[in-house]
N, CA, C and O atoms as a GROMACS GRO file, in nm:
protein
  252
    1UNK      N    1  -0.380   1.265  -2.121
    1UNK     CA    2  -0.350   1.218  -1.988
    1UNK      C    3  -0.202   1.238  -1.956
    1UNK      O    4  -0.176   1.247  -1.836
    2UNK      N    5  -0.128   1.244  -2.019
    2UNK     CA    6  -0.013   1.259  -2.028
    2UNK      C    7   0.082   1.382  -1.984
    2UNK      O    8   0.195   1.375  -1.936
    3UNK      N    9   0.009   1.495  -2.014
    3UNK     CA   10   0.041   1.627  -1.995
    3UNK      C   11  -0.050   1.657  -1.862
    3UNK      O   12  -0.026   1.754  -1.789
    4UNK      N   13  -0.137   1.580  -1.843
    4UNK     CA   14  -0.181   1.580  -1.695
    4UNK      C   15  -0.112   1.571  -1.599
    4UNK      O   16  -0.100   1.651  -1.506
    5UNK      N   17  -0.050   1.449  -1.619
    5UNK     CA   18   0.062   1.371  -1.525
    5UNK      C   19   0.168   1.404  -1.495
    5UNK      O   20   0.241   1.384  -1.398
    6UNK      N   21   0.179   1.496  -1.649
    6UNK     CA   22   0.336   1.591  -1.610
    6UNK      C   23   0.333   1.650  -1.529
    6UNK      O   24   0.427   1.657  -1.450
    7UNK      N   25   0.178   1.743  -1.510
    7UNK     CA   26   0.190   1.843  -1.467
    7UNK      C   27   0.183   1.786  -1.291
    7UNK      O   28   0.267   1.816  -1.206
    8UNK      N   29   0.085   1.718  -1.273
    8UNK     CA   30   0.064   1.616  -1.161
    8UNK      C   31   0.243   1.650  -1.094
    8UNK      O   32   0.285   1.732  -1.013
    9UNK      N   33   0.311   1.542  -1.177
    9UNK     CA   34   0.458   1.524  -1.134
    9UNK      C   35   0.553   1.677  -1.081
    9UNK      O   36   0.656   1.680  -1.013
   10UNK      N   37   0.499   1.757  -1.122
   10UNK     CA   38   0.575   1.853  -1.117
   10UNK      C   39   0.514   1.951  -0.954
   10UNK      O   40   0.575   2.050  -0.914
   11UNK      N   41   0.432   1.914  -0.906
   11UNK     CA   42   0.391   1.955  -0.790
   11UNK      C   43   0.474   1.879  -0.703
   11UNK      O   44   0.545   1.778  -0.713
   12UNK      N   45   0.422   2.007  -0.564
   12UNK     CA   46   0.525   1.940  -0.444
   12UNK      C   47   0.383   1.860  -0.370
   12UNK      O   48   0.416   1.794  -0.270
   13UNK      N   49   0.286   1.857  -0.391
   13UNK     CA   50   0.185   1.789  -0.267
   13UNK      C   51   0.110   1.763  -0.349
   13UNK      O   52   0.052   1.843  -0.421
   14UNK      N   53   0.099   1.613  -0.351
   14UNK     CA   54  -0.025   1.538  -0.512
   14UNK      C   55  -0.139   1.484  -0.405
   14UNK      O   56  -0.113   1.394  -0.326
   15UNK      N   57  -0.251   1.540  -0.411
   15UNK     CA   58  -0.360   1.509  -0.315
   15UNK      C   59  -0.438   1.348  -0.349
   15UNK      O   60  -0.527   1.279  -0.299
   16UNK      N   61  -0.342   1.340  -0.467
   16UNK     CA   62  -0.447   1.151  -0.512
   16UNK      C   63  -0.426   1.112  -0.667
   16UNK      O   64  -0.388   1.185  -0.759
   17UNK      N   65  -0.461   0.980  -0.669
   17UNK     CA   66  -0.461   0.997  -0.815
   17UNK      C   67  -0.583   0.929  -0.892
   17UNK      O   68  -0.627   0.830  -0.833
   18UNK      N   69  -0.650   0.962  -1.016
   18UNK     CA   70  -0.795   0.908  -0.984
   18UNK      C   71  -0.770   0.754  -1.060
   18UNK      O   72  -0.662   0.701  -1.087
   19UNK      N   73  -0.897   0.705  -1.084
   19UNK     CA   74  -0.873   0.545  -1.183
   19UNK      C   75  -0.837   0.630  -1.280
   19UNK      O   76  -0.715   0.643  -1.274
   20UNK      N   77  -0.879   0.688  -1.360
   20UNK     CA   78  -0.820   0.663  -1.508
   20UNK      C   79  -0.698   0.713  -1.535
   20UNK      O   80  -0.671   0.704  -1.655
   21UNK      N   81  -0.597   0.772  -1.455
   21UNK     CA   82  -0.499   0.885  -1.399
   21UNK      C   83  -0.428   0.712  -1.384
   21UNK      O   84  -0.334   0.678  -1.454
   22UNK      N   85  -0.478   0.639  -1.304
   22UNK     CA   86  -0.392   0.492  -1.227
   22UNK      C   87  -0.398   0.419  -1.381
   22UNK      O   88  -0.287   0.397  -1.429
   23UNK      N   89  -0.517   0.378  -1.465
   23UNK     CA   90  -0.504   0.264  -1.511
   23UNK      C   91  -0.417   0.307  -1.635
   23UNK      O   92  -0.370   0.216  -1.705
   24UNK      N   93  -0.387   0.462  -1.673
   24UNK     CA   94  -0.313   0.478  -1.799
   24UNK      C   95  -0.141   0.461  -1.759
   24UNK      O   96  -0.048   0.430  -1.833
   25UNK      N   97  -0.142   0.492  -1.623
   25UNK     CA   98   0.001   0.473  -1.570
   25UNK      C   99   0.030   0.312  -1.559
   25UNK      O  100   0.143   0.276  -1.591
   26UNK      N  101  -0.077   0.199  -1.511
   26UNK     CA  102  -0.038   0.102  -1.518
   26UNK      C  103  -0.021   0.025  -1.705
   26UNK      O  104   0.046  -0.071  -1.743
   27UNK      N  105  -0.112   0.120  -1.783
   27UNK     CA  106  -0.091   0.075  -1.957
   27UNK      C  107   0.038   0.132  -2.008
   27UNK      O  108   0.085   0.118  -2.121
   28UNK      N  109   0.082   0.192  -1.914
   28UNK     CA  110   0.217   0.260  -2.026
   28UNK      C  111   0.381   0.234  -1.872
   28UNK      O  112   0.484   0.300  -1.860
   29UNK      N  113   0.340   0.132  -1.799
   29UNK     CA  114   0.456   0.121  -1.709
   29UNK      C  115   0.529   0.051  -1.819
   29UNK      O  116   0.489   0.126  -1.908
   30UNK      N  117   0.593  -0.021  -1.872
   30UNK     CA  118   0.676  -0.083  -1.948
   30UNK      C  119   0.670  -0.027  -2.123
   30UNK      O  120   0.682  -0.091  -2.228
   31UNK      N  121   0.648   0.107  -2.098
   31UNK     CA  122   0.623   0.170  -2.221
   31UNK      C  123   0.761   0.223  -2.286
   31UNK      O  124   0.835   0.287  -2.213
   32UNK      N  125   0.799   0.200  -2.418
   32UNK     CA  126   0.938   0.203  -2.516
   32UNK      C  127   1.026   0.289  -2.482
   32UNK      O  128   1.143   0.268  -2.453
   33UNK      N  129   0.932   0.454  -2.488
   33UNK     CA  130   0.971   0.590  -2.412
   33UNK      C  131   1.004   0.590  -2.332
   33UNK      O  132   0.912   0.572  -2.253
   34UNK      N  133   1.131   0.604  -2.262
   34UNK     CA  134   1.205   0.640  -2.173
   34UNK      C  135   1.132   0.739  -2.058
   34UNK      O  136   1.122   0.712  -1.939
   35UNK      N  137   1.093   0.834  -2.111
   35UNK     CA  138   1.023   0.911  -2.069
   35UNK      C  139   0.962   0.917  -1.949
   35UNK      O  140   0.973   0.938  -1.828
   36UNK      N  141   0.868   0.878  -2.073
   36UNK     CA  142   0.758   0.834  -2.020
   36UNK      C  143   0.732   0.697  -1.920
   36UNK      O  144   0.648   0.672  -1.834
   37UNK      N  145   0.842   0.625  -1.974
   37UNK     CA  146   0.846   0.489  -1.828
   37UNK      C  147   0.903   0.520  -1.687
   37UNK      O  148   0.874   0.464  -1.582
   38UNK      N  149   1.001   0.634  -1.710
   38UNK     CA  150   1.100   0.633  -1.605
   38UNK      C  151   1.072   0.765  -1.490
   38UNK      O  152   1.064   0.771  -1.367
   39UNK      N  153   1.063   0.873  -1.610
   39UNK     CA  154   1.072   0.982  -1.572
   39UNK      C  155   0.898   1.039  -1.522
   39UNK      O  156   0.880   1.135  -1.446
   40UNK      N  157   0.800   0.965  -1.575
   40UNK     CA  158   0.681   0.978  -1.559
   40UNK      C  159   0.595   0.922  -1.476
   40UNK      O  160   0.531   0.982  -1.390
   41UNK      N  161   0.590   0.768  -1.505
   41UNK     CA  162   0.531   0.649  -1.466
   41UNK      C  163   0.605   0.568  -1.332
   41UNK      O  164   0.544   0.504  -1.246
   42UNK      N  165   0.716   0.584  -1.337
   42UNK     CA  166   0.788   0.484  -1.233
   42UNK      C  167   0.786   0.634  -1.110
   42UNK      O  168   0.763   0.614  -0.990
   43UNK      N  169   0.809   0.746  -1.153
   43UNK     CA  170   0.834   0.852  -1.074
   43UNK      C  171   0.694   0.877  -0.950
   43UNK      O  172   0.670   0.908  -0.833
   44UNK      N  173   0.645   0.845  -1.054
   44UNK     CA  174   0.507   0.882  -1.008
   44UNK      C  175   0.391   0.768  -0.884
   44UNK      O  176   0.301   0.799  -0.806
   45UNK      N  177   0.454   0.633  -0.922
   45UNK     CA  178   0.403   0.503  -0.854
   45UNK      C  179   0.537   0.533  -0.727
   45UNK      O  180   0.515   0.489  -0.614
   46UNK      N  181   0.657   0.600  -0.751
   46UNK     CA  182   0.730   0.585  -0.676
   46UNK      C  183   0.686   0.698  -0.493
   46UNK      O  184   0.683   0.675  -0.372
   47UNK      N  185   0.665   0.798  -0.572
   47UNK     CA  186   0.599   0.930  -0.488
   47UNK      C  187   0.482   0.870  -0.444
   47UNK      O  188   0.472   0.864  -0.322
   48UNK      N  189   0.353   0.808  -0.536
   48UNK     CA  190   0.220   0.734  -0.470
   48UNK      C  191   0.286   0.654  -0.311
   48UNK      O  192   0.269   0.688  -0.194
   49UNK      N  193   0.352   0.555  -0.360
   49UNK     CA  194   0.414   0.509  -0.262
   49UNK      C  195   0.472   0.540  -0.116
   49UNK      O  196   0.423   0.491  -0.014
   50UNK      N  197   0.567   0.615  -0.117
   50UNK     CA  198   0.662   0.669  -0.059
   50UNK      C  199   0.587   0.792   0.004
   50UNK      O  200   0.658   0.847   0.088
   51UNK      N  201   0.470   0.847  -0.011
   51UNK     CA  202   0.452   0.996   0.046
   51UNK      C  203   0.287   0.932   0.098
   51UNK      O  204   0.202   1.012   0.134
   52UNK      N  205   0.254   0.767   0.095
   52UNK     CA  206   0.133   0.711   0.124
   52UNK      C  207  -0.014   0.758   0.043
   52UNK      O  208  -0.129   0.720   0.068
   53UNK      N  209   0.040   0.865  -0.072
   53UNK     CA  210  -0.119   0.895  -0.131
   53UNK      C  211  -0.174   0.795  -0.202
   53UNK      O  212  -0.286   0.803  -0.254
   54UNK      N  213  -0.097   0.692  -0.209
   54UNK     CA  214  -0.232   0.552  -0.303
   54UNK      C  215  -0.312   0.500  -0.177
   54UNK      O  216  -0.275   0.470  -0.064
   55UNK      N  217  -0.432   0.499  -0.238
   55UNK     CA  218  -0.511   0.432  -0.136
   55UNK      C  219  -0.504   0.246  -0.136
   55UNK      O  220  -0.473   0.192  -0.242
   56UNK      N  221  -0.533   0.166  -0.021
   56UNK     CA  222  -0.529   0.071  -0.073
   56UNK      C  223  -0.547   0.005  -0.137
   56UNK      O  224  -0.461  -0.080  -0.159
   57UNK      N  225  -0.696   0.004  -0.222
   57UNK     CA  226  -0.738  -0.035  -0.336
   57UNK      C  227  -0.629   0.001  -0.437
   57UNK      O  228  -0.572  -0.089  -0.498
   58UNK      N  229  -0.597   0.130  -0.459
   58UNK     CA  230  -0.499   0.114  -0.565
   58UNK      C  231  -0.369   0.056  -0.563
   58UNK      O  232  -0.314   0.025  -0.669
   59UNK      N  233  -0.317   0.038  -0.454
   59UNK     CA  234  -0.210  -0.047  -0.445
   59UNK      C  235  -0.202  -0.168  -0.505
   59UNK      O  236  -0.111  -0.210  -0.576
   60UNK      N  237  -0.344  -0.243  -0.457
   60UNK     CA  238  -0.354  -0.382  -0.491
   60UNK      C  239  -0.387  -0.395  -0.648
   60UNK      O  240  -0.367  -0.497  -0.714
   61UNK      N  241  -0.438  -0.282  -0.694
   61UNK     CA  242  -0.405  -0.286  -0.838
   61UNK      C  243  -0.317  -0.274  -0.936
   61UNK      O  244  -0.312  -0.313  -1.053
   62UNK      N  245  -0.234  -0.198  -0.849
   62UNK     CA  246  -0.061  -0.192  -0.888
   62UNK      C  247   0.002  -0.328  -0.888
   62UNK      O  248   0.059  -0.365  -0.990
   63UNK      N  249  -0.003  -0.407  -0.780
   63UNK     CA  250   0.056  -0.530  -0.718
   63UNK      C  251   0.004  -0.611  -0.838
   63UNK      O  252   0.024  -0.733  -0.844
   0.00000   0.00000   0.00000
């Protein structure tokens, strides 16, 4: 999932993100790896956000 996400991250237009794509990003948000918390996970809830592709349901699962 991980190398998914990279790759996910590395596009200019992310059409969505699915549950299991959401619930591994919400298991590894406070994760040790730098990385992977900052550069991956926070980047990525940040773009969901900001460019409106989370749907509401996933928001409220974020929240």
């Amino acid at each position: 999932m991980k190398n998914e996400l990279e790759t996910l991250r590395l596009q200019e237009n992310i059409a969505g993100f699915t549950s299991v794509a959401l619930m591994w990003m919400l298991k590894h948000l406070g994760d040790e790896d730098g990385a992977v918390r900052d550069e991956l996970v926070t980047a990525l809830f940040a773009r969901g956000f900001e460019e409106h592709i989370l749907t509401d349901k996933q928001k409220k699962q974020i929240i």
